[in-house]
N, C-alpha and C positions, 0 to 999 in steps of 0.2 A: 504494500500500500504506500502512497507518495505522502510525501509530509503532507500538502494539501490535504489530501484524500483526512487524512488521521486528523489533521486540525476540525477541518468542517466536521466529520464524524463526532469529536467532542463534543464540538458546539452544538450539534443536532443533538445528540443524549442528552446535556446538560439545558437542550430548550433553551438556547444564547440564539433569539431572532438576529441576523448577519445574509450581508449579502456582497458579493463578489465588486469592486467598484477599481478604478484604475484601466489600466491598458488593457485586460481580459475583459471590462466592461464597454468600453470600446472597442473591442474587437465583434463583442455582440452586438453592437451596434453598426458595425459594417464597416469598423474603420481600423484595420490593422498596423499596427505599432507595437517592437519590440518590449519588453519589458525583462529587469532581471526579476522580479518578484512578482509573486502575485499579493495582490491588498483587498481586503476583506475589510467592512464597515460593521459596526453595532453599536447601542446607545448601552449596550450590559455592563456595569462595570464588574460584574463579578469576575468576569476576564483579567481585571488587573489585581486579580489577587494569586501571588505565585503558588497556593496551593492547590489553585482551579488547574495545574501544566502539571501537578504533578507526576504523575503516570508516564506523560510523553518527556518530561524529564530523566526520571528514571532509566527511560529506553534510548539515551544517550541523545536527545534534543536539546542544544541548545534555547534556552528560552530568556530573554530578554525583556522585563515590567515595565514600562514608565509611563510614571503615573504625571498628568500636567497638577500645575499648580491652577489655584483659584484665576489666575490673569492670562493662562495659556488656553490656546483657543481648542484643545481639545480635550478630553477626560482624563486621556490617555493613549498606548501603544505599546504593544506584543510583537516583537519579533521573534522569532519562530527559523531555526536555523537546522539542519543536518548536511552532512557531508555528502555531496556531489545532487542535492537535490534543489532546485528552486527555492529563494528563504519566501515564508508567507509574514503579510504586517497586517496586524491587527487593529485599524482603528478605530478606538474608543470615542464615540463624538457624544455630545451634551445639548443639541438642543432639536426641537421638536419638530424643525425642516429635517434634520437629520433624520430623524423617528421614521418620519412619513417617508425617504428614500428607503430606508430598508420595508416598513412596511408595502409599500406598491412595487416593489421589486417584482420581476417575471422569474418564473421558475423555467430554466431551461433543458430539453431533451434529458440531460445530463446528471439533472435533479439539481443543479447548482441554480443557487437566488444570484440575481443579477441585476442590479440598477436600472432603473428606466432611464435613456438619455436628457430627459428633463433634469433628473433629479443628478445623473453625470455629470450636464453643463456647470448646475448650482455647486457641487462640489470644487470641480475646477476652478472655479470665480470666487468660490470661498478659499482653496488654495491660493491662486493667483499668480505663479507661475509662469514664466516663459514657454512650458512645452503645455501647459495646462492652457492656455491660450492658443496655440498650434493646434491644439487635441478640440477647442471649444470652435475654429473657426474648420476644423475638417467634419466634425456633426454637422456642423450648418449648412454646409456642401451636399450633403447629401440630399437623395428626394426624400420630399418632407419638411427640408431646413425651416422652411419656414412656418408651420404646422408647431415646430420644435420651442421656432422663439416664441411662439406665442406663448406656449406650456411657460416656458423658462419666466415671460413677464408675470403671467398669474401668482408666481412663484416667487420674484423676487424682491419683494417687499420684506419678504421674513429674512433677508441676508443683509448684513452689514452694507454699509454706503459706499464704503471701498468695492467691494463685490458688484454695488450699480454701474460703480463710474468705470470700471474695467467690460463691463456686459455692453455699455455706450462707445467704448474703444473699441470690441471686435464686431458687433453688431449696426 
C-alpha cells in the first residue's frame, strides 16, 4: 500500500472529513502539472495531535506536527514522509470556506475526495502564490472558465481582501 493509500485509509477509519486539493486537484480538473507531493485539506485538528500517526509511525513513517499559532493562517500541517515514496501534507485549515471545500468535494472513480475547482481557485488566492496564480489562470482557460469565475465571485467575499485584489489581477 502507498503512503497515500495508508494516510487516507487512517483518515477514513478515524472519520477525518479530507479531500485531495493541490496539483492532483488540478489534474482532476483537467489541468496537469507536476507535483513532488500530494496535499490533502481538512478543518480536523485531531490530525495534529502526534498520537493520531501513531501506528504509521511505528511502521517507520516519518511524521512531521505543526501546529500554527493563533496569527498563522492555518491550524496547522502533517507531513507524512517514507522512503522512495511520494511525501503526503496535510493541511489543517480553520475557517468555514474551508469546511465547505472539503465538504462539496467530488468523490472520484478512485474513491478519493477531490476539490471542486471553485473551491481550488479560492485556495490558490488564499495561498497567493506565483505558481498558485499560473494554476488559477490555467482553470480559467479551460471550457467552462467562465461558468468557474462566476462560482469563485459567489464565493469570495468569505476570503480575505488580499485574496480579492489578487482574483482582480488574474481575472
Amino acid at each position: 500500500m502507498t503512503l497515500a493509500a495508508r494516510v487516507t485509509a487512517l483518515l477514513d477509519a478515524a472519520q477525518v472529513a479530507h479531500a485531495v486539493i493541490g496539483a492532483a486537484a488540478l489534474a482532476a480538473a483537467g489541468v496537469v502539472r507536476s507535483s513532488l507531493d500530494l496535499d490533502l485539506l481538512t478543518l480536523d485538528d485531531r490530525v495534529l495531535a502526534n498520537s493520531f500517526w501513531s501506528d504509521l509511525s511505528q511502521a517507520g513513517i516519518v511524521v512531521d506536527v505543526r501546529r500554527g499559532d493563533m496569527d498563522d493562517p492555518l491550524a496547522g500541517v502533517v507531513r507524512l514522509a517514507a522512503g522512495g515514496e511520494r511525501p503526503v501534507d496535510l493541511i489543517v485549515g480553520r475557517y468555514a470556506w474551508q469546511q465547505r471545500a472539503v465538504t462539496r468535494a467530488r468523490t472520484l472513480p478512485s474513491g478519493q475526495r477531490v476539490v471542486q475547482a471553485r473551491d481550488l481557485v479560492l485556495l490558490k488566492l488564499y495561498a497567493g502564490g506565483t505558481q498558485d496564480l499560473w494554476d488559477i489562470r490555467q482553470l480559467l482557460a479551460l471550457p467552462g472558465g467562465a461558468a468557474l469565475a462566476a462560482e469563485v465571485e459567489e464565493d469570495l467575499p468569505a476570503l480575505p481582501l488580499s485574496a480579492t485584489a489578487l482574483w482582480r489581477s488574474v481575472h
